[in-house]
C-alpha atoms as one frame of an Amber mdcrd trajectory, in Angstrom:
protein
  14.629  44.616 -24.861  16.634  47.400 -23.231  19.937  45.161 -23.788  19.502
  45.782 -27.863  20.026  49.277 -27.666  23.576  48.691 -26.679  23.733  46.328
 -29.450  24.367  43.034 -27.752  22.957  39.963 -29.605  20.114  38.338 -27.539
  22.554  35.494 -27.047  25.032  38.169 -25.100  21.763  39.556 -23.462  20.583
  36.400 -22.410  24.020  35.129 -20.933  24.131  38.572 -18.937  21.007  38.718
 -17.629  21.771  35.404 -16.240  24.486  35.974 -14.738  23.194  38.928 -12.982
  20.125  36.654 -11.996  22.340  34.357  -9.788  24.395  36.932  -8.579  21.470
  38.948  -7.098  21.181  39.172  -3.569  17.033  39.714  -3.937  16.311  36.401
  -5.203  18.539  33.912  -2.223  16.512  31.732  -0.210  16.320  31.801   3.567
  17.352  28.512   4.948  15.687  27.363   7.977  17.406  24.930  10.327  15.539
  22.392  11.627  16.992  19.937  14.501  14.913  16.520  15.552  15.312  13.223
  17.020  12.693  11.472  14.699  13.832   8.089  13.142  11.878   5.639  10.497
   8.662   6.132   9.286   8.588   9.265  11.118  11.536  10.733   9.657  10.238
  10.537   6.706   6.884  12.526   7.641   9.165  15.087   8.655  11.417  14.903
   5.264   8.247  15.325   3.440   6.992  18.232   5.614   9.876  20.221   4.856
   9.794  19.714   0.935   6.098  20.442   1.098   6.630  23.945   2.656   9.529
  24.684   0.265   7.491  23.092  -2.455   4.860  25.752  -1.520   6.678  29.151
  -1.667  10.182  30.341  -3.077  11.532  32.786  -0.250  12.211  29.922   2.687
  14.031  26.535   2.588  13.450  24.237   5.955  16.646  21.981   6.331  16.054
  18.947   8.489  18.623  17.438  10.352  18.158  14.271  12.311  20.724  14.672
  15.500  20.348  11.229  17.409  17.636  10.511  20.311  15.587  13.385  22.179
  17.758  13.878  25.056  21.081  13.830  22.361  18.953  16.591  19.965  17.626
  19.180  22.935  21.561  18.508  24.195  23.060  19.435  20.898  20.773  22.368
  20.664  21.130  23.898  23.618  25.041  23.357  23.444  25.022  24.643  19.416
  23.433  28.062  21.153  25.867  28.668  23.472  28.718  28.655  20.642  26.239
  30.694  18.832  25.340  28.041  16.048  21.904  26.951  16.988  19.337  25.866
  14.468  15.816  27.643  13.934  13.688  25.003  15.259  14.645  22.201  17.909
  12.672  19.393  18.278  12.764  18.884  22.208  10.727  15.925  24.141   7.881
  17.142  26.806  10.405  16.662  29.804  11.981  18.990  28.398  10.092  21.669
  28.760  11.056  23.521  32.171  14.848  22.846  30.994  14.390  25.418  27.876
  12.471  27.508  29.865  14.793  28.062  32.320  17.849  28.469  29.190  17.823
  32.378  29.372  17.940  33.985  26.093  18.068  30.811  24.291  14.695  30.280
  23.115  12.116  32.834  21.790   8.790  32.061  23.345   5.988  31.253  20.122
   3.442  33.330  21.263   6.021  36.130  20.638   7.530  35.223  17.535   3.714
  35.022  16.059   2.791  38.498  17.355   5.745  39.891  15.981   5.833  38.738
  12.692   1.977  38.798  12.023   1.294  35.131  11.233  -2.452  34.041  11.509
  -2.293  32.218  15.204  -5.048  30.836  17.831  -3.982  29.665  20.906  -7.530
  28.198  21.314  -7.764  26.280  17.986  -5.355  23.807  19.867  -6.298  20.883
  21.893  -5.950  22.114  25.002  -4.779  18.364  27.032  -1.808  19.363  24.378
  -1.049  23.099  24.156  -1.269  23.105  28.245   1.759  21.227  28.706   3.773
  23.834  26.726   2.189  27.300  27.851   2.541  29.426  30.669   0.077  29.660
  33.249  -1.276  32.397  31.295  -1.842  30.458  28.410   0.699  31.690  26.180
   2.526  29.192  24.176   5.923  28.621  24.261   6.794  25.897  22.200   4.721
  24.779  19.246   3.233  21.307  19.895   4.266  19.115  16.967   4.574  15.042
  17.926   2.189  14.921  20.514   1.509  10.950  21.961   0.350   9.262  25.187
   0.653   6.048  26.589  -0.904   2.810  25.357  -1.372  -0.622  25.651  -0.635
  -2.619  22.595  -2.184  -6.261  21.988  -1.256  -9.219  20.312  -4.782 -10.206
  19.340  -3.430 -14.151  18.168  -1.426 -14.516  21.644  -5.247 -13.389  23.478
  -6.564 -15.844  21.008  -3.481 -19.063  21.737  -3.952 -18.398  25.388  -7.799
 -18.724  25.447  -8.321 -14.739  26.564 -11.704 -13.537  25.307 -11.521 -10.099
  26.140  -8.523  -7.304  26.221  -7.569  -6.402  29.955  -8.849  -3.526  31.179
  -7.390  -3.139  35.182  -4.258  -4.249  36.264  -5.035  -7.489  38.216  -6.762
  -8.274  34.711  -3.086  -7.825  32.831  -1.267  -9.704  35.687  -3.977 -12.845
  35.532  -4.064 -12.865  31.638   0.516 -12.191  31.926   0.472 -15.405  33.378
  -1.931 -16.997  30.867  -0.126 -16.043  28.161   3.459 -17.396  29.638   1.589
 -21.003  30.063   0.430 -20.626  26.531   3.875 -19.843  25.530   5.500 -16.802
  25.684   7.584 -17.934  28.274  10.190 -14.569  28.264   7.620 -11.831  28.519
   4.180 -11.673  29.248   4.362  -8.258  29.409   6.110  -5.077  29.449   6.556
  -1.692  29.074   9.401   0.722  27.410   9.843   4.387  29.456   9.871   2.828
  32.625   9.356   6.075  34.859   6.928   7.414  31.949   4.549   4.181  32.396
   5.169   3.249  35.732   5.488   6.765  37.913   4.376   9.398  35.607   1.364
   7.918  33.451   0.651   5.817  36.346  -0.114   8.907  38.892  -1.912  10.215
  36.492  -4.066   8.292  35.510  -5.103   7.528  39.111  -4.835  10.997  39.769
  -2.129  10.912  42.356   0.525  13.181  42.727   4.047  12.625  41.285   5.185
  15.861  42.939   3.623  19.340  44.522   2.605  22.250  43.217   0.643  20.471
  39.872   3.444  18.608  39.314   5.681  21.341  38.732   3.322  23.361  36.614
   2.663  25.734  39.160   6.337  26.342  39.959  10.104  25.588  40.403   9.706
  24.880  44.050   8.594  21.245  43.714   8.791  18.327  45.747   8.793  15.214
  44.412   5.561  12.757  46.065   5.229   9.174  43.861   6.571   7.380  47.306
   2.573   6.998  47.855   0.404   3.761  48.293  -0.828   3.388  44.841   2.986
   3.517  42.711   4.339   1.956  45.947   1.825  -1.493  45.003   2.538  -0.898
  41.590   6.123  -1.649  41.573   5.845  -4.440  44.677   4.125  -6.094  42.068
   6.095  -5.906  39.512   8.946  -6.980  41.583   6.921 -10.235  42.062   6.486
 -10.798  38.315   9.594 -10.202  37.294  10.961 -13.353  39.452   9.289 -15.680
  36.741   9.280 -13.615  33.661   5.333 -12.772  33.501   6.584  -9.146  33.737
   9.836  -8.533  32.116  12.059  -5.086  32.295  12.422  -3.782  28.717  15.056
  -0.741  29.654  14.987   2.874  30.433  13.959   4.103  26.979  11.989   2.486
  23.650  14.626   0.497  22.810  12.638  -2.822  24.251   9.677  -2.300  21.783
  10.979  -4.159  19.505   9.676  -7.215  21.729   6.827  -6.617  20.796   6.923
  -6.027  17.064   8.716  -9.393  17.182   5.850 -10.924  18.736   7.783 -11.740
  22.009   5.715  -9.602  24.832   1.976  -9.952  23.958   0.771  -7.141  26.322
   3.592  -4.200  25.748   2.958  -0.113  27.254   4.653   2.321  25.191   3.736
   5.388  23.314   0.837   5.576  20.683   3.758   7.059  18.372   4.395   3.753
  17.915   1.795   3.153  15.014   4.187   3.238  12.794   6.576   0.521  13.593
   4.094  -1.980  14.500   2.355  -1.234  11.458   4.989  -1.831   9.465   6.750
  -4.779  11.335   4.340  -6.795  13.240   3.506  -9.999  11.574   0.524 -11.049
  13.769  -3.178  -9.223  14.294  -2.823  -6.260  16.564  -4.462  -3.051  18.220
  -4.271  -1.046  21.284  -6.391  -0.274  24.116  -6.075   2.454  27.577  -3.790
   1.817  29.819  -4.604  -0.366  32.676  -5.764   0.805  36.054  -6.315  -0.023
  39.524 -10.238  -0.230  40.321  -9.979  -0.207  43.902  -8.498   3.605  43.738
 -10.836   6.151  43.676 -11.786   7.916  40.352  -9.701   5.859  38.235  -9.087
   6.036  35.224  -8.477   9.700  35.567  -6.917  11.182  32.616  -3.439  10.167
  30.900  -0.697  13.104  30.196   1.373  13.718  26.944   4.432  12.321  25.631
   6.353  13.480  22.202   7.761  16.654  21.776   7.451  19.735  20.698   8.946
  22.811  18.438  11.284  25.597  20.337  12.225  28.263  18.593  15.822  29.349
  19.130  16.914  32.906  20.090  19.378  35.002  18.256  17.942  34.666  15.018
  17.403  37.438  12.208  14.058  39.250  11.742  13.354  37.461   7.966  14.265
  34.312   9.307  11.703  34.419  12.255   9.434  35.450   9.097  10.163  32.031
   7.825   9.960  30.001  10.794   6.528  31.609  11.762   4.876  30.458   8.330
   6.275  27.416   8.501   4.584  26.851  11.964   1.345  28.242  10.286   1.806
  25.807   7.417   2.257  22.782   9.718  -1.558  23.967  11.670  -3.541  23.420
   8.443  -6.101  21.525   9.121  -5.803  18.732   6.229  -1.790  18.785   7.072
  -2.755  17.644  10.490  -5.054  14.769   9.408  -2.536  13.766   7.274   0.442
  13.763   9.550  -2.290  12.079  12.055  -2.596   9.269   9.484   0.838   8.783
   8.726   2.448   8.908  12.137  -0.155   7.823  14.975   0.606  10.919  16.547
  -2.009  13.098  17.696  -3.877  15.732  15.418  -3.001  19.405  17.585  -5.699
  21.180  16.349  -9.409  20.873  17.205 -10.447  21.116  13.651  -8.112  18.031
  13.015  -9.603  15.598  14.734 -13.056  16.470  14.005 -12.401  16.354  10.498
 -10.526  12.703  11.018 -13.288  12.069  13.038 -15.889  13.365  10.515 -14.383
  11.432   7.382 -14.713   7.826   9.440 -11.048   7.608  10.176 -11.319   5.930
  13.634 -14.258   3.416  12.250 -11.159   1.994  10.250  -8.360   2.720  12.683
  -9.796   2.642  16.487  -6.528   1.980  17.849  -5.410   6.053  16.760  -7.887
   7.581  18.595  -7.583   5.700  21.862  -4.653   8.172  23.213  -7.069  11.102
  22.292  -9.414   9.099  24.720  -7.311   8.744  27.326  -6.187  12.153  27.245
  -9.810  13.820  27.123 -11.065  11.193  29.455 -11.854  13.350  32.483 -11.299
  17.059  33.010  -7.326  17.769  33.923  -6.634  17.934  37.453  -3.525  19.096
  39.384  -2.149  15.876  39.427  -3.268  15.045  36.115  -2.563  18.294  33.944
   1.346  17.379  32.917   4.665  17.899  34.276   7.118  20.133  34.329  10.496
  18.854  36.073  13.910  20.543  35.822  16.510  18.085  34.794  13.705  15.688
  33.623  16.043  13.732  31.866  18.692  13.015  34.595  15.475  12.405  36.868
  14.338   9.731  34.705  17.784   7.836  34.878  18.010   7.929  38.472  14.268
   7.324  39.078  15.108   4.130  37.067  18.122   3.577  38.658  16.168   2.657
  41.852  13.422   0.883  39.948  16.041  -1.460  38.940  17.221  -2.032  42.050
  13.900  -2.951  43.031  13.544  -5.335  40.409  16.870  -7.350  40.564  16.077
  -7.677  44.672  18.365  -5.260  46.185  16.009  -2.906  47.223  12.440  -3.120
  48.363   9.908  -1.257  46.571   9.701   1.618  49.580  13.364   1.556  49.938
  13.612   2.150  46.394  10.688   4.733  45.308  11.479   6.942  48.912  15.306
   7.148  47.478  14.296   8.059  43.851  11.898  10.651  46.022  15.019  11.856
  48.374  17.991  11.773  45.525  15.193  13.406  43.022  14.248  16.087  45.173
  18.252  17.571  45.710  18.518  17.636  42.134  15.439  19.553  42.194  17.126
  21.730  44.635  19.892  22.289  42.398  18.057  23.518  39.046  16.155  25.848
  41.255  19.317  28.566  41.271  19.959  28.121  37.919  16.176  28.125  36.724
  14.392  31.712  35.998  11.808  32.512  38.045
């Protein structure tokens, strides 16, 4: 109305006023960079997470960008800060973790970028086998856990079925006897396998027999680790495998996930690899199919202990503006809801992070329908967390991992025996260790 008393038509006073409405600074939108490694199905959660929170409120847009595999993402972040371009939010992988805390000035902690900005946030409404991996040994959070898995076996239900095998292993002399089964039944490449070598074969494996992989909780309790997984229970581990691998009834599937497509394909009936896998076999097996624990050793004490997390996690980046920390904070609010969690639970396979979650999934009969989603919840509430069992936290995890499975394959093509391989992954692991100590901060 107050345009008429200059006597513009309401044509000319509509035209105006929207011009003036796109040119004012008041109304732009906060864009919120978001950096992650997830591909498939679970891309597309994440797509749809980000136009459900800009769906939701006007003031904040999230902007997902896929950047290649973990270790390429956390890489790219971490190299976009120091030329002072990082995103908001970087998706980095567990082993991760003691890398970004050590990146000075690069990250700011969660715990502190909720207290600041006043966001509703309980550290205790997490599951705590989750939020422990990423908090300090105060229990503060520093990264916000978002795609949390474990370990798993999955099952070919018709191979069990072709090769006469009533029940799903449980130990590992039960996987090795029904391997060989299956490879006289037919499945003469594989009879079984497991992607992440070092994940499934030193890491989940200590763990779950609750043996160290290295000193001081694995790393949890500090910088000053030594590595330990040259013991008597990984050392049998991986003479067997050696043995199986001759004939085929184990068979190496790489460094990464890149082999689990031998399952999907129906070529390794018995395959270990993360729960976050739902998705794919869902979607791609063409045969009858769960999951089940990971196998253990019965003769070792206590076992099955408890199994660790795999996925990753949210770090927020430092250097940011106050109103975009604003945004980021309720968008890490939004993602805690309770019914988002179930959801993304459903959708993904990956693990509900809040304690209301998976009672409520529980609750509604969700794991009645789908057992096979709540077995890594299992495994990791199995027993009470011990100090071989609570995580790990490894500087350099990633160029640990190659060189730990550097010697593993060494092992396994015959020029190395198992000790001679598992004491140099100890010895080379350990100096690298030694390295990232004087540039970690203490």
């Amino acid at each position: 109305m107050a345009f008429r008393s200059f006597g513009l038509t309401a044509a000319a006073a509509t035209a105006i006023a929207a011009t003036l409405a796109m040119a004012a600074p008041a109304y732009a939108v906060t864009e919120i960079q978001w950096w992650h490694a997830m591909t498939g199905g679970n891309n597309d959660v994440i797509v749809k997470l980000a136009n459900d929170f800009n769906a939701a409120q006007s003031d904040y847009k999230v902007v997902p960008t896929y950047k290649g595999g973990y270790a390429d993402t956390m890489n790219a972040g971490i190299a976009a800060f120091r030329a002072g371009n990082a995103p908001h939010i970087l998706q980095v992988f567990e082993v991760g973790t003691a890398t970004m805390m050590a990146a000075t000035g690069a990250v700011k902690p969660v715990y502190k970028l909720m207290q600041e900005t006043g966001e509703p946030f309980d550290p205790k409404a997490y599951l705590p086998a989750i939020t422990g991996y990423y908090s300090t040994s105060k229990g503060e959070m520093l990264s916000f856990p978002f795609n949390s898995s474990s370990m798993v076996m999955w099952v070919n239900l018709d191979a069990l079925k072709k090769a006469d095998i009533a029940e799903i292993p449980k130990t590992w002399p039960e996987v090795f006897e029904d391997a060989k089964k299956l490879k006289a039944a037919g499945y003469a490449t594989c009879g079984f396998s497991t992607a992440w070598v070092t994940w499934a074969n030193l890491e989940q494996l200590s763990a779950w027999h609750n043996v160290p992989l290295a000193s001081k909780a694995n790393g949890l309790d500090g910088f000053d680790t030594k590595l330990e997984f040259n013991g008597p229970v990984q050392l049998k581990h991986l003479q067997k495998l050696i043995e199986l691998q001759k004939d085929k009834t184990y068979d190496y599937s790489g460094r990464t996930n890149t082999g689990e497509g031998r399952f999907t394909s129906g070529e390794c009936p018995l395959f270990l690899t993360s729960s976050g896998f739902f998705g794919n076999v869902k979607s791609q097996a063409k045969f009858n199919w769960t999951n089940a624990p990971m196998p253990y050793y019965p003769d070792v004490k206590g076992a099955p202990q408890n199994s660790i997390i795999g996925g990753a996690s949210l770090w927020v980046m430092g250097g940011k503006k106050a109103d975009e920390y604003k945004g980021v904070a309720k968008f890490l609010a939004f993602l805690s809801d309770t019914d988002r969690q179930v959801a993304i639970h459903k959708a993904s396979g990956y693990l509900p992070i809040t304690k209301a979650a998976y009672e409520k999934a529980k609750a509604d009969g969700f794991y009645k329908e789908q057992p096979y989603l709540e077995t890594p919840i299992k495994e990791l509430t199995n027993k009470p967390p011990t100090e071989n069992s609570r995580g790990l936290r490894l500087g350099n995890m990633v160029q640990l991992r190659e060189l730990w499975a550097e010697e593993i394959e060494q092992a396994l093509a015959g020029k190395k025996t198992a000790q001679q391989a598992l004491d140099a992954a100890v010895e080379r692991g350990n100096a690298m260790l030694r390295q990232f100590e004087k540039t970690a901060v203490r």
